[in-house]
N, C-alpha and C positions, 0 to 999 in steps of 0.2 A: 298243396292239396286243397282242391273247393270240395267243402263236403255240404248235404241237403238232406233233412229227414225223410224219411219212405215209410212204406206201410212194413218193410224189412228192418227199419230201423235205424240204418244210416247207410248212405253211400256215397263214396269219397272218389274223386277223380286227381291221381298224381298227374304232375306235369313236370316234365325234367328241363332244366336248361341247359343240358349238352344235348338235345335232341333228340334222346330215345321218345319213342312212339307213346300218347298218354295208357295212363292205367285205371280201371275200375275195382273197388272195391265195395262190398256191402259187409255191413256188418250189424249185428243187434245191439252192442253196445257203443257209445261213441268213443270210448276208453281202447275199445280192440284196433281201430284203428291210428290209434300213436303205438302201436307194438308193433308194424308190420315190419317187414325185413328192410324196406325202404321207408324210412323215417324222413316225415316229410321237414323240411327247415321251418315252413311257412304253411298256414293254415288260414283258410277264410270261410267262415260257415255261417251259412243263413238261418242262425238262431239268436236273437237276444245275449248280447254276454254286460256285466254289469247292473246291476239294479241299485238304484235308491231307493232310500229308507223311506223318502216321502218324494212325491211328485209334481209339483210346481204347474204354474199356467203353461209354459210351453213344453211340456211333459218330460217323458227322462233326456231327451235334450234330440238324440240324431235322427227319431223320426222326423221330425216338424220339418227339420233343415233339409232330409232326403225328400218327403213327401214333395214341397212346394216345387221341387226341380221335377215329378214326375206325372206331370198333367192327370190324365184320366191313367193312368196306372197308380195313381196314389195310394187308393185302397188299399194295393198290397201289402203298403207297411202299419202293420197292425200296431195299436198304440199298446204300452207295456206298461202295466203300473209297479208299484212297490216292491221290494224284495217279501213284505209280509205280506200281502197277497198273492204272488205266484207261489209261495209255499201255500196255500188251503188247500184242501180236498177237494172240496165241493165249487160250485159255481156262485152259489148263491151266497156261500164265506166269501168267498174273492171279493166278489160283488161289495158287498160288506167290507172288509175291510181295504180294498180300493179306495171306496169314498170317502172313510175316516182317515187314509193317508196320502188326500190328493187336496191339493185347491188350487181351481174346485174343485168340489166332491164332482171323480169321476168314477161310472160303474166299469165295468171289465165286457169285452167282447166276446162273443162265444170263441172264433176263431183264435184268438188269444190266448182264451182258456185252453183250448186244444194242444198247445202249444206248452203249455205250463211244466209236462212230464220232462221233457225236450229240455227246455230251458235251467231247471232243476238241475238234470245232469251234469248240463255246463258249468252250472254255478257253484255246484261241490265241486268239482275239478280244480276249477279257477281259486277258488277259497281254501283248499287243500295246497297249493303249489301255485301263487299269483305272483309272484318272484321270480317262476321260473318258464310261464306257462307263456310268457312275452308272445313267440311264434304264434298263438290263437288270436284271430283278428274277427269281428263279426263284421257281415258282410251284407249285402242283398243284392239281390240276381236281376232286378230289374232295372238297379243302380249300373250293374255291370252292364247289359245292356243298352241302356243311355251312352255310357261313354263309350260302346263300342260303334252306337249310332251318333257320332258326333255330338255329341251331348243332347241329341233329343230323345224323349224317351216314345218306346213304342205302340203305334197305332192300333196292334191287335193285342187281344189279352190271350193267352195261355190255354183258360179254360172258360166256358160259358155256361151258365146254370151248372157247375161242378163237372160235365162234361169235357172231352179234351175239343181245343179251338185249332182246326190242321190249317187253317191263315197264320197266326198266331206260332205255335210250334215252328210251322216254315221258315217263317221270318226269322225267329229266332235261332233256326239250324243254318241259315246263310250266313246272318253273321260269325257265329260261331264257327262257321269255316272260312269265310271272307277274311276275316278280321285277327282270329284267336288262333286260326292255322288248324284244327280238329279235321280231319278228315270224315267224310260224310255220314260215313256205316258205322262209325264211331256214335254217330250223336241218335241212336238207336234202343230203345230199353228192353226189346223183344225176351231175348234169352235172362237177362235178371229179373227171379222170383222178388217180386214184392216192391219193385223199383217201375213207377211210372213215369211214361217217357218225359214228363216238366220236371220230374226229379233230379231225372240222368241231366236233363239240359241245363239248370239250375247248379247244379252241381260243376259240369264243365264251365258255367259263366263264373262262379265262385272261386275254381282254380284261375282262371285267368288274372282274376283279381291277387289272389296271391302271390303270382311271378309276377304282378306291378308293384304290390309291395314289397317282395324280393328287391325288383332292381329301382325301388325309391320311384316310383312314377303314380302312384296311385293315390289318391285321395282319402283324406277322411273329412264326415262330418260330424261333431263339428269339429275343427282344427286350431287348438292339438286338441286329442281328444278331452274330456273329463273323465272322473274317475269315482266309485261308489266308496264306502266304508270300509271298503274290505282293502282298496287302494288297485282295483280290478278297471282297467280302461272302459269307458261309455264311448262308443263310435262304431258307425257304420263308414267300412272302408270300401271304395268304387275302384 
């Protein structure tokens, strides 16, 4: 399953390897979907899993190494600081205690921050059951995209000024059917409340990546991964 936050709150796309046709789900909590009736083996989601305690010049480690492969898509991968700062409330804590557990002292992005609620959840999960939570893999969608475009990463971006970009989505619904085998009307977000179409797409890039880690073909950065204090993997897997 590649799952991707939504303004619904998660939505998970299964992919079977006996070839039943993919599946969509949403869900508000990311915990409802490990209870569905198809329990996925493999999991790869586009949210931060792992945090350190404190954050070093090359930061928590799988940005820096995803970013430099991803030209002018780089942006996407937002830098993560500290385990005690994605716990604050506020922005301006983060902010704050980012910098006191980074060198150098780095502040916190908004888009980051946005993120924080997201990441949280994963992080009691993983801290609760990190033994056995193995099948969760963190991922990014624009990763998967590179290596479905022969490893270059792509020319149009998603969205433009927060707007949807329909060059950009295109491209990305070719490959995803060229490449990942999705059938067209599939990679559609119309009929799901709260699920916008880079979500839905992001999401089917995320499963993809998960039946590569299924069948051992997939990448991590960096390799083998590292791992926070909790003994929680650090890696983004393409």
């Amino acid at each position: 399953m590649g799952v991707d936050g939504c303004a619904a709150g998660w939505v998970g796309v299964l992919r079977d390897l006996r070839g039943q046709p993919p599946r969509v789900h949403v869900a508000r909590h990311f915990a409802d979907l490990l209870i569905l009736r198809e329990l996925p083996s493999f999991v790869a989601i586009d949210i931060p899993i792992g945090l350190p305690e404190r954050i070093g010049e090359a930061g928590r480690g799988p940005e820096a190494l995803l970013r430099a492969r991803l030209g002018e898509r780089q942006s996407s991968v937002f830098a993560i600081p500290s385990r005690a700062a994605v716990y604050c409330d506020s922005y301006e804590e983060a902010c704050r205690v980012a910098a006191e557990t980074s060198e150098p002292a780095r502040m916190v992005s908004k888009q980051a921050f946005f993120l924080f609620p997201k990441i949280r959840e994963l992080d009691a999960l993983m801290q609760a059951d990190a033994g056995n939570a193995y099948f969760l893999h963190e991922s990014h969608p624009e990763g998967a995209f590179m290596t479905m475009n022969d490893g270059k990463p792509l020319a149009e971006p998603k969205k433009r000024r927060g707007s949807r970009h329909l060059p950009g989505l295109e491209l990305r619904r070719d490959l995803l059917t060229r490449v990942a085998g999705y059938e067209r009307p599939f990679l559609h977000a119309d009929l799901l409340h709260g699920v916008g179409d880079d979500d839905l797409l992001d999401a089917c890039a995320c499963a993809w990546t998960a039946e590569r880690i299924a069948l051992g073909t997939a990448v991590s950065y960096p390799s083998p991964p590292l791992a926070d204090a909790h003994g929680i993997p650090i890696a983004i897997w393409t």
